[in-house]
VOFIVEX-8706 format. One record per residue (C-alpha): residue in one letter; residue number from 0; y, z, x. Coordinates in pm, 1 decimal, always signed. Each point is the difference from the previous one (the first is absolute). Layout:
N
PT|rest|nr|v|w|u
PT|A|NUM|Y|Z|X
...
END
This chain:
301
PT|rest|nr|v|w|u
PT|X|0|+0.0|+0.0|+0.0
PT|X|1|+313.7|-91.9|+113.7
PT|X|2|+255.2|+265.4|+108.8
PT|X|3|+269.9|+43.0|-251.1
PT|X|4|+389.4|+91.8|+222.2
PT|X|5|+188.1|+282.7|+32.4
PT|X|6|+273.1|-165.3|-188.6
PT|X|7|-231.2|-104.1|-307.7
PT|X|8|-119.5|+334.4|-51.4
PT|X|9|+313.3|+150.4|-7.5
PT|X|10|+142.5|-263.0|-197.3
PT|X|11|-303.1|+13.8|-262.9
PT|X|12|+107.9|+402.8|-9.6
PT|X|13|+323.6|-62.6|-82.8
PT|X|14|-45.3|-193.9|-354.8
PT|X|15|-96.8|+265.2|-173.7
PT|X|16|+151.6|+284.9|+207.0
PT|X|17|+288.3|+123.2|-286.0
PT|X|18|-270.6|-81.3|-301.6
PT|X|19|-280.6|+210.5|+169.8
PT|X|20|+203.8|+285.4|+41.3
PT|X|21|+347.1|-0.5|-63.2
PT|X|22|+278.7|+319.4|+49.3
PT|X|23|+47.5|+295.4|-154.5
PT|X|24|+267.3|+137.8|-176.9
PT|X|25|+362.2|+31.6|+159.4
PT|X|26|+115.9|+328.3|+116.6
PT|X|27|+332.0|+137.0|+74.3
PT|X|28|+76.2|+33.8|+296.1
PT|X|29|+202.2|+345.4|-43.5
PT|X|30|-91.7|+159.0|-227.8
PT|X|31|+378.5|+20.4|-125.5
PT|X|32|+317.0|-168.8|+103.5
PT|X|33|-6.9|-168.3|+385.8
PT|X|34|+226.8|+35.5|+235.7
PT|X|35|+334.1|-133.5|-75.0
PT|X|36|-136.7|-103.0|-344.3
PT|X|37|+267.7|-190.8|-216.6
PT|X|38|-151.7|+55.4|-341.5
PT|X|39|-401.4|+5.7|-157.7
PT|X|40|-28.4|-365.4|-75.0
PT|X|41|-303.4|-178.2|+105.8
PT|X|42|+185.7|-139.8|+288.0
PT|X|43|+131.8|+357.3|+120.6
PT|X|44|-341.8|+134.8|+58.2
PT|X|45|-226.8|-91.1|+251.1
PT|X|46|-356.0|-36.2|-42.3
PT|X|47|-332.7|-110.6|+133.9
PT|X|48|-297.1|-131.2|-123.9
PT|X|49|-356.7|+85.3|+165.2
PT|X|50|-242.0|-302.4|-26.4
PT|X|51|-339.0|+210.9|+139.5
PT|X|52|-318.4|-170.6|+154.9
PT|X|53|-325.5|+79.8|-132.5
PT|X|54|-205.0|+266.0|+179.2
PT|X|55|+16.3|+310.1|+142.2
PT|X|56|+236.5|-30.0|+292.6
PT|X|57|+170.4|+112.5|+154.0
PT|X|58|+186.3|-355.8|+29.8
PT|X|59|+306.5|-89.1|+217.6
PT|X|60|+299.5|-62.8|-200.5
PT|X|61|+311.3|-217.5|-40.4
PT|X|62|+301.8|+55.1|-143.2
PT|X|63|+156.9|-322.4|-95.2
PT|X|64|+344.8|-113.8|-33.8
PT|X|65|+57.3|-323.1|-187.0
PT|X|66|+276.6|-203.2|+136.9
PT|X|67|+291.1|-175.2|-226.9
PT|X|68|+371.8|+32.0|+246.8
PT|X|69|+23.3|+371.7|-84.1
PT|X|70|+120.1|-137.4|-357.2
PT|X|71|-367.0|+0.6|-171.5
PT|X|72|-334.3|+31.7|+56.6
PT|X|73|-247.2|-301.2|+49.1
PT|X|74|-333.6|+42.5|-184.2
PT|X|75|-196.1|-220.6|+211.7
PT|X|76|+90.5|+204.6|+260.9
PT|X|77|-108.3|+339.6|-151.0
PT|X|78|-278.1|+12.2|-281.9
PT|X|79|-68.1|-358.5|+168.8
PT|X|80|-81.5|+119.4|+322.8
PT|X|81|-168.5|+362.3|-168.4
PT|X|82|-287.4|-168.8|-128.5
PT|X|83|-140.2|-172.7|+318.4
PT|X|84|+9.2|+351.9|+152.4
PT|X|85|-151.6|+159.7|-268.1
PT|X|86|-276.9|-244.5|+35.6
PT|X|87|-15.3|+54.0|+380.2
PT|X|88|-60.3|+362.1|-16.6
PT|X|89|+361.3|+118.5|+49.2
PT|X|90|+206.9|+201.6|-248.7
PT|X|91|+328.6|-170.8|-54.3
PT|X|92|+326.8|+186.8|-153.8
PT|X|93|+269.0|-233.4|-115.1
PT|X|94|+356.9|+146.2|+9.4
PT|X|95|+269.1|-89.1|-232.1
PT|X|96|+272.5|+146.4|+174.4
PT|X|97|+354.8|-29.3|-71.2
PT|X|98|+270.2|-297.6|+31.0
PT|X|99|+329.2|-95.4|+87.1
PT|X|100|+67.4|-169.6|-308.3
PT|X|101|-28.3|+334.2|-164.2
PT|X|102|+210.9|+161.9|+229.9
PT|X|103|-196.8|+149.6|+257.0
PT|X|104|+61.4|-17.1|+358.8
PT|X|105|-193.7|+97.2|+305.5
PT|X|106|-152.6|+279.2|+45.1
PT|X|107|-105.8|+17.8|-367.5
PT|X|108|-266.2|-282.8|+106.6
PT|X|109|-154.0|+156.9|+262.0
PT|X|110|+49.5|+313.4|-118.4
PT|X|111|-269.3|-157.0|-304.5
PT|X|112|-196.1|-153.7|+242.6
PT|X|113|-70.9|+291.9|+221.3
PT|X|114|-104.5|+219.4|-389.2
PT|X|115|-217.1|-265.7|-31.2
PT|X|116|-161.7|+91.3|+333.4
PT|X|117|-27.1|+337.2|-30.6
PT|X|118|-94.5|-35.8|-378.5
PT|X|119|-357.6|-108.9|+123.2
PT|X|120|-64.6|+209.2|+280.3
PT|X|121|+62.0|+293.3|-247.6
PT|X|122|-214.0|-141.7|-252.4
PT|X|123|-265.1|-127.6|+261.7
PT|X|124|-266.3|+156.9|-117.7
PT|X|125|+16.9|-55.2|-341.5
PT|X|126|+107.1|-381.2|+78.1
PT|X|127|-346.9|-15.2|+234.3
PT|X|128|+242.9|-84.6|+256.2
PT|X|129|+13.8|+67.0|+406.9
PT|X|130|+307.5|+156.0|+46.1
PT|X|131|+10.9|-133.3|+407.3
PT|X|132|-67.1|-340.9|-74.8
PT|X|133|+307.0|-80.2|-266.0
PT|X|134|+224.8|-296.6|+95.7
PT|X|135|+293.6|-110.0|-171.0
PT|X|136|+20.2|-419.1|-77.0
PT|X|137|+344.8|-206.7|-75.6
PT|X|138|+42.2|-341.4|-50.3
PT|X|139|+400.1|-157.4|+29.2
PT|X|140|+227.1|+259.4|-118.0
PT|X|141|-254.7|+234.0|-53.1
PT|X|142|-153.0|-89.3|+362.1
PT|X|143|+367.1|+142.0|+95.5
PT|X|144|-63.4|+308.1|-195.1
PT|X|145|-332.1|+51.9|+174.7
PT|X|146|+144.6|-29.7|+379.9
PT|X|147|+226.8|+241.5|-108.7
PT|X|148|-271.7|+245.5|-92.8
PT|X|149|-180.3|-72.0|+282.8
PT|X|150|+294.9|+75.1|+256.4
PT|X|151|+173.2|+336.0|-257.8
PT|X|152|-252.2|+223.8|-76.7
PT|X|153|-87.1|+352.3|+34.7
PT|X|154|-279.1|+286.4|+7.5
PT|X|155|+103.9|+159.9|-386.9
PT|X|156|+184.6|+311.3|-49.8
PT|X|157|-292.8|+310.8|+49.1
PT|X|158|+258.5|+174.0|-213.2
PT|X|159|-23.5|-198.2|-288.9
PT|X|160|-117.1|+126.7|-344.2
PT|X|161|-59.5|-339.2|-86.2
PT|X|162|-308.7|-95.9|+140.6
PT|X|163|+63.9|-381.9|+48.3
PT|X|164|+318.4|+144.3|+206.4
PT|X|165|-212.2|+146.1|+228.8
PT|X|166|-174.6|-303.6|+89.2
PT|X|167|+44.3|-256.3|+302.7
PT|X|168|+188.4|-280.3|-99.8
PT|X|169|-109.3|-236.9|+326.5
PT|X|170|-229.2|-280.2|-53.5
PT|X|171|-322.5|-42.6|+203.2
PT|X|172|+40.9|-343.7|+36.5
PT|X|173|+285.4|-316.3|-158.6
PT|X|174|-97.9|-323.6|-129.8
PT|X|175|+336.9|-243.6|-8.9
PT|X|176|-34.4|-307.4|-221.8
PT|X|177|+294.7|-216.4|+106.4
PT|X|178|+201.3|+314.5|-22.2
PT|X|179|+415.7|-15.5|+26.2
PT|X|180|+16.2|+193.2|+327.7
PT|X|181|+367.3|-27.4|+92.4
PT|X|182|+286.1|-7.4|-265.3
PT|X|183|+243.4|-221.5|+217.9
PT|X|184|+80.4|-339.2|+77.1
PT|X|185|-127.2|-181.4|+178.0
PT|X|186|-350.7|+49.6|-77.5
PT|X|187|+28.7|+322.8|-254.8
PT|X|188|+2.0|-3.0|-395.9
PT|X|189|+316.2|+25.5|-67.0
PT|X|190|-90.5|+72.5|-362.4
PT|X|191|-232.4|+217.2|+17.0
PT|X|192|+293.0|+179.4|+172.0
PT|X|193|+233.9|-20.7|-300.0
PT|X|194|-248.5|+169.9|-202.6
PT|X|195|-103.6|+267.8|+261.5
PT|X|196|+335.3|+121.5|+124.7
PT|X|197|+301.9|-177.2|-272.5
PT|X|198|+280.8|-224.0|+97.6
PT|X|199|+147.4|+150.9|+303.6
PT|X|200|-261.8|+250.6|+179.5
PT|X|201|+54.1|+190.8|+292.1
PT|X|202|-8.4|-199.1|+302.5
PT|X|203|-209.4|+229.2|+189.1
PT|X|204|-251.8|+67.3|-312.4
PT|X|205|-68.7|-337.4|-49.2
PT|X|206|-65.1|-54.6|+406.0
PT|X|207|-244.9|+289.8|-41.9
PT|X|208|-177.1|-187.9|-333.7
PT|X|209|-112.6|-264.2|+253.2
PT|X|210|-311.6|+156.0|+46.1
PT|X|211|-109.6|-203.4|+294.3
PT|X|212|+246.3|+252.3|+180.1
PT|X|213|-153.5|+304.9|-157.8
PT|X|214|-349.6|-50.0|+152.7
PT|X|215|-127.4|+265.9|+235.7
PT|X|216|-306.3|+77.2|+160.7
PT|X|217|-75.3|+208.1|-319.5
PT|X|218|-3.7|-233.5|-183.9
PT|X|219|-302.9|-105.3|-196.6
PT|X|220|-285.3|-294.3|+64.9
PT|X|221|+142.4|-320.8|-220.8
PT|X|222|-125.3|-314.4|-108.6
PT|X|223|+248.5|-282.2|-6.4
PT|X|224|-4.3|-325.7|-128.5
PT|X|225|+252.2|-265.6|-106.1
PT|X|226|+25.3|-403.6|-80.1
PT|X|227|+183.6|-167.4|+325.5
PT|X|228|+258.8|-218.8|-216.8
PT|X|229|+69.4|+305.3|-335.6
PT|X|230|+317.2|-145.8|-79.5
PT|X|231|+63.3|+330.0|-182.4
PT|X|232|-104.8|+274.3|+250.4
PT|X|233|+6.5|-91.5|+381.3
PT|X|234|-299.5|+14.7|+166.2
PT|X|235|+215.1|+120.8|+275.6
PT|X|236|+17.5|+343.5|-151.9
PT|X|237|-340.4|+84.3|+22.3
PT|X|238|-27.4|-113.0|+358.4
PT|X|239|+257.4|+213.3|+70.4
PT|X|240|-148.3|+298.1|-155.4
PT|X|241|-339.2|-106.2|+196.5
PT|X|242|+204.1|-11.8|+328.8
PT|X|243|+137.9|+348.4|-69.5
PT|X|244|-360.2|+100.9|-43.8
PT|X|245|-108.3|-183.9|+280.2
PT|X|246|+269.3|+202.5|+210.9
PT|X|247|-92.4|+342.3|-145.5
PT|X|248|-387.4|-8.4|+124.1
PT|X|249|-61.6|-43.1|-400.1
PT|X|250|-328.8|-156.0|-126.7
PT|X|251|+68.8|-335.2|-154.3
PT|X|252|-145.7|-338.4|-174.0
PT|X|253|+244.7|-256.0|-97.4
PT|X|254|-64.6|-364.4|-115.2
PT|X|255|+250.1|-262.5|-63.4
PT|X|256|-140.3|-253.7|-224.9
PT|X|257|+84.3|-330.2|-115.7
PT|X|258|+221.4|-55.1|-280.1
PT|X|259|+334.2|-33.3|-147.5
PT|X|260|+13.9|+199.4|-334.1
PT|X|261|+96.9|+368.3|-91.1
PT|X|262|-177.3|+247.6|-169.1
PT|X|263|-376.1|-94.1|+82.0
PT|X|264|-155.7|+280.2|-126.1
PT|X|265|-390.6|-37.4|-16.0
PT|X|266|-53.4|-371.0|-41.2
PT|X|267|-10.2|-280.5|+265.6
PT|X|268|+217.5|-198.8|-197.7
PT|X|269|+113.9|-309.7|+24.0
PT|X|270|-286.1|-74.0|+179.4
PT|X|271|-234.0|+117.2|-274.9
PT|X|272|-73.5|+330.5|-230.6
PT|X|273|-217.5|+158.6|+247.2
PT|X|274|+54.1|+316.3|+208.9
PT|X|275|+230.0|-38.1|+250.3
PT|X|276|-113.8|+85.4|+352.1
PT|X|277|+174.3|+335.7|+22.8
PT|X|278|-180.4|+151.1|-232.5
PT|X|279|-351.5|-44.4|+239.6
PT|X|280|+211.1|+45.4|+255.6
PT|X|281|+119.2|+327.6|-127.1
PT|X|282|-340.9|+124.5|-118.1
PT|X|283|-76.4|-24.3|+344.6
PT|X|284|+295.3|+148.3|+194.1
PT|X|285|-81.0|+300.3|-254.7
PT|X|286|-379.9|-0.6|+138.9
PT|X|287|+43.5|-30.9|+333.4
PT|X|288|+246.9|+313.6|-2.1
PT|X|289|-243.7|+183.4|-171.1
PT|X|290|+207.6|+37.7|-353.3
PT|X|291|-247.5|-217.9|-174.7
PT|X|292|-374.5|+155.2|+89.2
PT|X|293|-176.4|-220.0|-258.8
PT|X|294|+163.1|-352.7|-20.4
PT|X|295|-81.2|-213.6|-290.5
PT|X|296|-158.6|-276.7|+248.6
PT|X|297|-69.5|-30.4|+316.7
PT|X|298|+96.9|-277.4|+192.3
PT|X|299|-212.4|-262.9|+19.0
PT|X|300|-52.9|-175.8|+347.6
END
């Protein structure tokens, strides 16, 4: 019988991934107001939703952040990319953090992102989750988002009576899907900026929200990957964030692949509908630094 790829079988685990399983419900991510909360409408409070693999665990875990300019938040790039992780044995938590449109600036984002983080590691055990093995995944915007929890975090407050509080907010390891990296021309997002920081931000603030400058040696293991020609998002900002890395002594695996569109998300579009090569790619990263101890398929010589 002829050896079926690496690629097919993960490709022929993603088509039913969200129908085989699917999330669970939403929860709150304080219990009441956030920090800095405007009002209680949907869009003032930040939540996450836990989509769970089957089993007993304990699983490594994700924490996703969907992309969309710091205006919105993409599907594809949140329940679309929770699914195929389900189905590969990792628990994914999608954020819906909060937006500039709404009139939120930085650090109400990160200050969601990092709950988000410490929301599973305090509820590790009941999510069947390994609380040393959670990364933290962004794609565009929300790629942005992501290097900035991965280079502002901190060990929890011991002092806390809220539990969560008490938790580590750092990452074990960053995936960056053709994440906005600086917020500058020539190569930076400029809207993505807008959204973050209004109008007219602080000069120095928005030199310290290009992340690539923020990396230290403490920062954690990442996964990078971009299209060489995104007209959108430069693929010059993640090879600066991998050259920052690079510097730092930091674990790193970044691809540059052919294409010229924004937003890829899962598919290898406009090629055709099928995975695109990250995703193996990733799956394999994940193994080889021990996060993923039971990959979905081998590869195939």
């Amino acid at each position: 019988m002829k050896a079926t790829s690496a690629a097919a079988l993960l490709l022929a685990a993603t088509v039913g991934a969200a129908a085989a399983q699917g999330p669970l419900p939403v929860l709150r991510l304080w219990a009441g107001d956030a920090p800095g909360a405007k009002g209680q409408a949907p869009h003032d409070v930040p939540e996450v939703v836990p989509w769970l693999p089957d089993g007993p665990g304990p699983f490594p875990a994700i924490v996703v952040l969907p992309g969309g300019g710091y205006g919105a938040l993409a599907p594809h790039e949140g329940p679309g990319y929770a699914g195929w992780l389900q189905t590969n044995g990792i628990a994914a938590f999608v954020v819906k953090y909060r937006l500039g449109p709404h009139g939120y600036r930085h650090p109400c984002m990160l200050q969601d992102a990092a709950r988000a983080v410490r929301t599973v590691r305090a509820k590790a055990s009941e999510w069947r989750v390994d609380p040393a093995r959670i990364g933290i995944m962004g794609s565009s915007a929300g790629g942005h988002l992501a290097s900035t929890a991965l280079t502002r975090f901190d060990a929890g407050d011991p002092s806390s009576p809220d539990p969560v509080e008490r938790q580590s907010s750092r990452p074990d390891f960053g995936v960056l899907c053709y994440a906005v990296i600086s917020l500058k021309a020539p190569i930076g997002h400029v809207g993505s900026g807008r959204n973050l920081l209004g109008d007219n931000p602080d000069a120095a603030l928005l030199d310290s929200l290009c992340n690539d400058s923020q990396v230290t040696k403490d920062t954690p293991p990442t996964f990078l990957w971009s299209l060489d020609k995104d007209p959108v998002v430069k693929v010059e900002n993640s090879m600066a964030f991998a050259a920052a890395l690079s510097r730092c002594g930091v674990p790193l695996e970044f691809h540059a692949y052919p294409g010229d569109k924004h937003g890829t998300g899962l598919k290898n579009y406009p090629v055709d509908e099928s995975l695109h090569p990250w995703a193996p790619a990733l799956l394999r990263w994940l193994s080889v630094r021990g996060v993923l101890r039971a990959p979905a398929a081998a590869v195939v010589p």
